[in-house]
Backbone bond lengths (Angstrom), bond angles and torsions (degrees), N, CA, C in turn:
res aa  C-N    CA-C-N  psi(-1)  N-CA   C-N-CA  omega(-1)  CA-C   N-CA-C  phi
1 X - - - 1.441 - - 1.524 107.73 -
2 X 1.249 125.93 148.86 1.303 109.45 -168.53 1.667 97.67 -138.89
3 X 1.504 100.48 154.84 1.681 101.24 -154.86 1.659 88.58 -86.74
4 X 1.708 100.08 162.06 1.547 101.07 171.91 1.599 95.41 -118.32
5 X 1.475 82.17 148.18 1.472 108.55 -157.73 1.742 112.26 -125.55
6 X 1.108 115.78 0.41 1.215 132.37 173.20 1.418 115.90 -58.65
7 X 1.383 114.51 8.48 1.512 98.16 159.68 1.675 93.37 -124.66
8 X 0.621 116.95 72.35 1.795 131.86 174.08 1.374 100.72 -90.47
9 X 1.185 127.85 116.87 1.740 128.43 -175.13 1.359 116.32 71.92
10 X 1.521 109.32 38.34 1.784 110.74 166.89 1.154 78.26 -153.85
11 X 1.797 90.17 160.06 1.424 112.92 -168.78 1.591 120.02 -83.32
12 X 1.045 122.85 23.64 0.908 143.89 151.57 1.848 125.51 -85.56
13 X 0.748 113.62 4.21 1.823 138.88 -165.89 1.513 87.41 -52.04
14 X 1.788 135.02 141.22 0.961 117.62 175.89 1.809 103.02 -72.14
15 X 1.815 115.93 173.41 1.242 91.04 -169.98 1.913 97.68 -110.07
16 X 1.674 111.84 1.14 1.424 98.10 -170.99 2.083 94.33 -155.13
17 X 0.653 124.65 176.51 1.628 142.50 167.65 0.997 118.18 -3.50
18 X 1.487 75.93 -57.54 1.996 115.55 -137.73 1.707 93.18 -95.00
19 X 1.053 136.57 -16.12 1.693 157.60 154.43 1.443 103.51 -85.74
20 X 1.650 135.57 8.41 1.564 114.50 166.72 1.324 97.59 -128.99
21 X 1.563 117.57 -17.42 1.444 114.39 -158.47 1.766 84.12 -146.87
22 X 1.565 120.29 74.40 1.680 126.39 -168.91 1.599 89.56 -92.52
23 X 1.702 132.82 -10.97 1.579 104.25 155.38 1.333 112.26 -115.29
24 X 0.811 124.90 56.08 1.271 141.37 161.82 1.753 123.14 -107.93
25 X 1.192 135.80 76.49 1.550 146.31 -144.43 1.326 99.02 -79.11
26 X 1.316 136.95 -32.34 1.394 127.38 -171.10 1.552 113.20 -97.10
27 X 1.359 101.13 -28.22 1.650 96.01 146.72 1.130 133.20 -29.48
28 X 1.749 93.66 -81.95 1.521 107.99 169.46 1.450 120.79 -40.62
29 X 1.177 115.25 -57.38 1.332 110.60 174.59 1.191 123.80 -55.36
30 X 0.962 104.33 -29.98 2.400 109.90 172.49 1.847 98.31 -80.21
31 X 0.914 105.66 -40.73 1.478 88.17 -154.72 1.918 97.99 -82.94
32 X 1.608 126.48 -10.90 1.097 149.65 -157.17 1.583 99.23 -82.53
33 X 1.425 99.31 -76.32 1.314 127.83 -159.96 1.575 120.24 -92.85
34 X 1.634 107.39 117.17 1.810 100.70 174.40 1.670 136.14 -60.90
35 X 1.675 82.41 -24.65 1.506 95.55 -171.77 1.456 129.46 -101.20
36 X 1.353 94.36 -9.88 1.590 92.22 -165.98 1.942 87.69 -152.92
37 X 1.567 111.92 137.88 1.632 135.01 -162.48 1.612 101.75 -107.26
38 X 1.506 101.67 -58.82 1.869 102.72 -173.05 1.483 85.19 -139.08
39 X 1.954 79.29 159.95 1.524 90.76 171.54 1.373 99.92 -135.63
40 X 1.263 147.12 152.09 1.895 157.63 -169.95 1.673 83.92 -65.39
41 X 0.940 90.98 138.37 1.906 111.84 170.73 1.713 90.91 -63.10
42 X 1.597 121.38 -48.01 1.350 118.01 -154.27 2.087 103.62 -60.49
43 X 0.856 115.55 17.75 1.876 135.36 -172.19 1.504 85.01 -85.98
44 X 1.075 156.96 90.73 1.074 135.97 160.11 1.416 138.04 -136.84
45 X 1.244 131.03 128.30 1.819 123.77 -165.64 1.861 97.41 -40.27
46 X 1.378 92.78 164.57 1.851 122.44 -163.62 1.507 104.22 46.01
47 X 1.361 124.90 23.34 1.661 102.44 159.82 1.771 102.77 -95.27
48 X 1.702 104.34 145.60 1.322 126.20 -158.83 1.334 114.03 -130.60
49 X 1.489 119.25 149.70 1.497 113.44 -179.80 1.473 107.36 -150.34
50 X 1.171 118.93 106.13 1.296 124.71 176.83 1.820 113.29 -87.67
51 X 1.195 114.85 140.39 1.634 106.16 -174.35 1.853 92.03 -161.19
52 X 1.323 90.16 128.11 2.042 106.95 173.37 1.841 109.31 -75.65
53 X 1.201 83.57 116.09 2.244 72.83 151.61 1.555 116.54 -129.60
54 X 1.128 107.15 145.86 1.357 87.17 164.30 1.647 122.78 -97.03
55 X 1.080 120.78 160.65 1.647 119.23 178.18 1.240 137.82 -90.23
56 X 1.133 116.64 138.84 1.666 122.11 -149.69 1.356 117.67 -116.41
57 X 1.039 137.39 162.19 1.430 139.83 -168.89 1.774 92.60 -78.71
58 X 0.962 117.53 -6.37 1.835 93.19 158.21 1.541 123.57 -117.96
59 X 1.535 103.73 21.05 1.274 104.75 145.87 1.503 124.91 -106.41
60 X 1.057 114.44 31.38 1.161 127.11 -174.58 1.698 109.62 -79.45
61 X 1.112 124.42 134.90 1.638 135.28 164.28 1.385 105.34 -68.76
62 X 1.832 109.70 118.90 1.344 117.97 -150.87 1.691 101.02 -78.88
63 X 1.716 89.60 -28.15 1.562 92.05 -162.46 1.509 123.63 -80.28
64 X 1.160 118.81 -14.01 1.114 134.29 145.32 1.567 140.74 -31.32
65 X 1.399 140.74 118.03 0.974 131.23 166.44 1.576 113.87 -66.45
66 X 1.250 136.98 -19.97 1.516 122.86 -169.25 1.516 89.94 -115.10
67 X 1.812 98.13 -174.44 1.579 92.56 176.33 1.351 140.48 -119.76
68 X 1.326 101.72 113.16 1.830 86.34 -141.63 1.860 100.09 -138.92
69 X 0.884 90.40 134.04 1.666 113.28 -166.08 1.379 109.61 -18.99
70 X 1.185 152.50 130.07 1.808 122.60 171.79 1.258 98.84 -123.37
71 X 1.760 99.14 156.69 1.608 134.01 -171.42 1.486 96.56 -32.06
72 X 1.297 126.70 -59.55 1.611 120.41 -152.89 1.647 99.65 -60.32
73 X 1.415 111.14 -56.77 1.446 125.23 -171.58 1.436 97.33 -40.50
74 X 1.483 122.78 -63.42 1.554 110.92 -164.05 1.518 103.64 -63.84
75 X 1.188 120.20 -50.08 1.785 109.14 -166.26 1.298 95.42 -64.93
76 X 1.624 138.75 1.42 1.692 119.83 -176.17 1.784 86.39 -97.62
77 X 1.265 123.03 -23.73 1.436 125.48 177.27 1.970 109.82 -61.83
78 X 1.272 87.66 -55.85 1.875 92.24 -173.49 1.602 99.51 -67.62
79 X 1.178 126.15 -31.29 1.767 138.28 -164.52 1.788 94.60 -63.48
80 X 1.383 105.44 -34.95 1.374 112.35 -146.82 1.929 94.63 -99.08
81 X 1.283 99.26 -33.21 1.717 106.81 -165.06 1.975 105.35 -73.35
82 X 1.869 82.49 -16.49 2.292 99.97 -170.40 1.588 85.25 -72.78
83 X 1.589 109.40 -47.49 1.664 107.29 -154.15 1.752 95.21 -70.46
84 X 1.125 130.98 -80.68 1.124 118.05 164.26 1.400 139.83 4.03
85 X 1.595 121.41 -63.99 1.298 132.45 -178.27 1.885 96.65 -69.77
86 X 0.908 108.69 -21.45 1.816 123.85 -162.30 1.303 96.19 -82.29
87 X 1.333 131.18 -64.88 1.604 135.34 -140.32 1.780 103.53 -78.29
88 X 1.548 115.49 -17.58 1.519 86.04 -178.37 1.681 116.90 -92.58
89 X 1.494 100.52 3.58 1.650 120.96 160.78 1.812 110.52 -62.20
90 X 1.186 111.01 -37.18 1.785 92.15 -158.16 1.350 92.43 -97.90
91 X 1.434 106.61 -175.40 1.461 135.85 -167.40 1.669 96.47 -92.35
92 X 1.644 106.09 159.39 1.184 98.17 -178.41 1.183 117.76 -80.69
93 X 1.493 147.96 14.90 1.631 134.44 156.74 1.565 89.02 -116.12
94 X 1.157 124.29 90.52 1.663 152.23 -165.28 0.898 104.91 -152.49
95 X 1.538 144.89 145.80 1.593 142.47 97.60 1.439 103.24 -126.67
96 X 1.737 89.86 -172.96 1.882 103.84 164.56 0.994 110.65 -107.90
97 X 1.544 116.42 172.17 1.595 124.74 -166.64 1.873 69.41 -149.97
98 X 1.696 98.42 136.56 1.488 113.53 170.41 1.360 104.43 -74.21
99 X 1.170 127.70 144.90 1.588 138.06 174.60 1.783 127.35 -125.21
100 X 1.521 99.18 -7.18 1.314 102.21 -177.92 1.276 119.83 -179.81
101 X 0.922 135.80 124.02 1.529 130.71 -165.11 1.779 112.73 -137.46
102 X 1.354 114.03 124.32 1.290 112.64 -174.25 1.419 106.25 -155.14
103 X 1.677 109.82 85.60 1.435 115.97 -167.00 2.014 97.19 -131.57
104 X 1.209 112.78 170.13 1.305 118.54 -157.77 1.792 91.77 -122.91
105 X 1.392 124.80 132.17 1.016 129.22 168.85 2.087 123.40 -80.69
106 X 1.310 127.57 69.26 1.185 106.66 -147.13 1.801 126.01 -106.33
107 X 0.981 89.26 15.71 1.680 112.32 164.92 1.469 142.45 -158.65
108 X 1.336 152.03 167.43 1.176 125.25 -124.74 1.751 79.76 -126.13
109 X 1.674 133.67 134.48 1.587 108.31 177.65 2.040 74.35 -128.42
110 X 1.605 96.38 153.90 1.409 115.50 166.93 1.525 103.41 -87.68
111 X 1.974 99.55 137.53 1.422 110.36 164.87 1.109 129.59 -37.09
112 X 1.286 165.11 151.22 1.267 157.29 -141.92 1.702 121.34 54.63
113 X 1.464 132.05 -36.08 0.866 115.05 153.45 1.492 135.40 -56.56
114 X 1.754 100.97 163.29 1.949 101.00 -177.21 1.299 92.42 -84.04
115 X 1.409 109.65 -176.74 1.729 128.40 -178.80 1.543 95.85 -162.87
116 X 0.976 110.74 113.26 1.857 132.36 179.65 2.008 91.52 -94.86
117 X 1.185 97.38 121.47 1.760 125.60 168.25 1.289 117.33 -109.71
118 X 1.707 104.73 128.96 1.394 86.10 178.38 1.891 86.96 -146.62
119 X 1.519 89.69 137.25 1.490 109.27 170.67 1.359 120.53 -118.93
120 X 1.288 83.12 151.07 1.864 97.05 -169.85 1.735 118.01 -126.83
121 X 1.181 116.40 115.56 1.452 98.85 179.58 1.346 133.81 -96.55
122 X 1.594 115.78 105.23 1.683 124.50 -161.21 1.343 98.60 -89.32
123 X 1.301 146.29 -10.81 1.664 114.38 -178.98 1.800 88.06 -141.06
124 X 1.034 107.54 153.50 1.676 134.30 158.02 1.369 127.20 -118.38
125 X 1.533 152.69 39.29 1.100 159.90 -175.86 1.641 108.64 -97.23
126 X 1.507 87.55 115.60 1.795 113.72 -173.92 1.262 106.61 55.35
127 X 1.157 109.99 -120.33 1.818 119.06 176.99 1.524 120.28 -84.72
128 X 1.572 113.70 -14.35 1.603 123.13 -153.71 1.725 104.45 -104.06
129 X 1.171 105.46 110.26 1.365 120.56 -167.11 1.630 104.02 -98.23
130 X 1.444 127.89 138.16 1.861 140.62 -174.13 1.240 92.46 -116.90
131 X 1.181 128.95 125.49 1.182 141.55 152.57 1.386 120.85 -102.23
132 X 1.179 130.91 146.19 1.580 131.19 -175.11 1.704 99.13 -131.39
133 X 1.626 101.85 113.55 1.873 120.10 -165.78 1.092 93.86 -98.42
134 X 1.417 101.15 -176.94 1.761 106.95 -179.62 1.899 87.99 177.41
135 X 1.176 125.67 153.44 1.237 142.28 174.34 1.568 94.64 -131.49
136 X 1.509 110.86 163.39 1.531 147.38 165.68 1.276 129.44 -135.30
137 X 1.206 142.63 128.36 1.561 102.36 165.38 1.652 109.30 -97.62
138 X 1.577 110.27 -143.01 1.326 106.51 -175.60 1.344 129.93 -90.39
139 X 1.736 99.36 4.19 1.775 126.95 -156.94 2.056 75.85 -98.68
140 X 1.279 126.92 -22.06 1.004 105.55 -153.36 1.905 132.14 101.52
141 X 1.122 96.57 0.03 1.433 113.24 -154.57 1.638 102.69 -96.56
142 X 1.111 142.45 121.99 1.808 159.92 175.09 1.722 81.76 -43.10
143 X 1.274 134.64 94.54 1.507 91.98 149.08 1.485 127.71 -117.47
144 X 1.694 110.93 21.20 1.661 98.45 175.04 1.627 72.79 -150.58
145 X 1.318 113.35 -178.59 1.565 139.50 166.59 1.451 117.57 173.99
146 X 1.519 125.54 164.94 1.322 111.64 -158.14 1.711 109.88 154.62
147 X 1.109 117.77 -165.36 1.724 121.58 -172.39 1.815 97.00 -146.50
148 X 1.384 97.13 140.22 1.565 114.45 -173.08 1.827 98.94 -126.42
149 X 1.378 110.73 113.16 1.481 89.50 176.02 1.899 98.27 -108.63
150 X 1.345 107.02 155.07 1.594 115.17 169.13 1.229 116.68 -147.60
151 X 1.280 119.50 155.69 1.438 133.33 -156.87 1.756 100.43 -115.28
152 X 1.243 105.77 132.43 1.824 118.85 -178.94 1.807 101.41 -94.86
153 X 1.454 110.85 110.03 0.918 134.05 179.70 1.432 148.21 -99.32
154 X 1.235 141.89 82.43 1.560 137.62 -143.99 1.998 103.22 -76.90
155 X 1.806 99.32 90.18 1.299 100.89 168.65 1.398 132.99 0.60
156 X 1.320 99.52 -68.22 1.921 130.93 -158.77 1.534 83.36 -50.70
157 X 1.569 99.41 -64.98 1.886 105.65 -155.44 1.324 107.90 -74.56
158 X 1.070 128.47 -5.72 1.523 135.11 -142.85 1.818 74.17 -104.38
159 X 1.263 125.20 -67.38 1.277 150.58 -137.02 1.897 87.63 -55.32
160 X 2.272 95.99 -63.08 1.151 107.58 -172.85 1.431 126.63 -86.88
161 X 1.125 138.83 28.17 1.329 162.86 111.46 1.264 115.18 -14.22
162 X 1.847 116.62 103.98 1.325 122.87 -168.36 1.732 89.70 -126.34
């Protein structure tokens, strides 16, 4: 397919790639993104990762008199279950960096119980990955759910980035 170029010397000029070659995705993504060039096709929406923990006296909610799971602990649980399901997709100078988190805390589980996480990944656009979380505990009980977004990142450049 070949790009048109007929506005070459008007101000309209495209200004990058991703404006000469707009279906072309790895373009876009190179010409888009500082940190990250390609990503493995194998990245792809409906891959899922379910993983148990049980809960520990340092996920415990400090402010609390009893002992009972707290908000930070679970989103560092779902944060952790995204990176996981994620990492055997990228290249080896790859990771994620969390970018957004908007999950609902919705029932109360005591320390010592497990909590089964399960993430799902619904969008792939450029580097910026949507995940859709969900917690359980062991009673069976919904107790968090929500969306985790993270960004696929090339270490090396990421590292040397001033």
């Amino acid at each position: 397919m070949e790009a048109d170029l007929s506005s070459i010397g008007s101000s309209s000029f495209p200004r990058s790639f991703a404006d000469i070659f707009p279906h072309c995705s790895v373009l876009r993504a190179a010409s888009a993104l500082s940190y990250i060039l390609f990503m493995k096709t194998s990245l792809a929406v409906g891959l899922t990762r379910t993983a148990i923990y049980v809960t520990t006296t340092e996920m415990r909610a400090g402010q609390l008199e009893n002992d009972v799971f707290s908000t930070p602990a679970m989103i560092g649980l779902m944060e952790r279950t995204c990176v996981d399901l994620t990492e055997p997709h990228l290249d080896e100078n790859e990771q994620t960096v969390g970018i957004h988190v908007d999950v609902y805390h919705l029932a109360p589980t005591r320390i010592g119980q497990s909590v089964t996480i399960t993430a799902e990944l619904t969008e792939v656009k450029d580097n910026k990955l949507r995940y859709s979380v969900s917690a359980i505990n062991d009673q069976g009980i919904k107790i968090g759910a929500g969306n985790h977004r993270r960004a696929v990142i090339n270490t090396q450049r990421f590292a040397n980035d001033k």
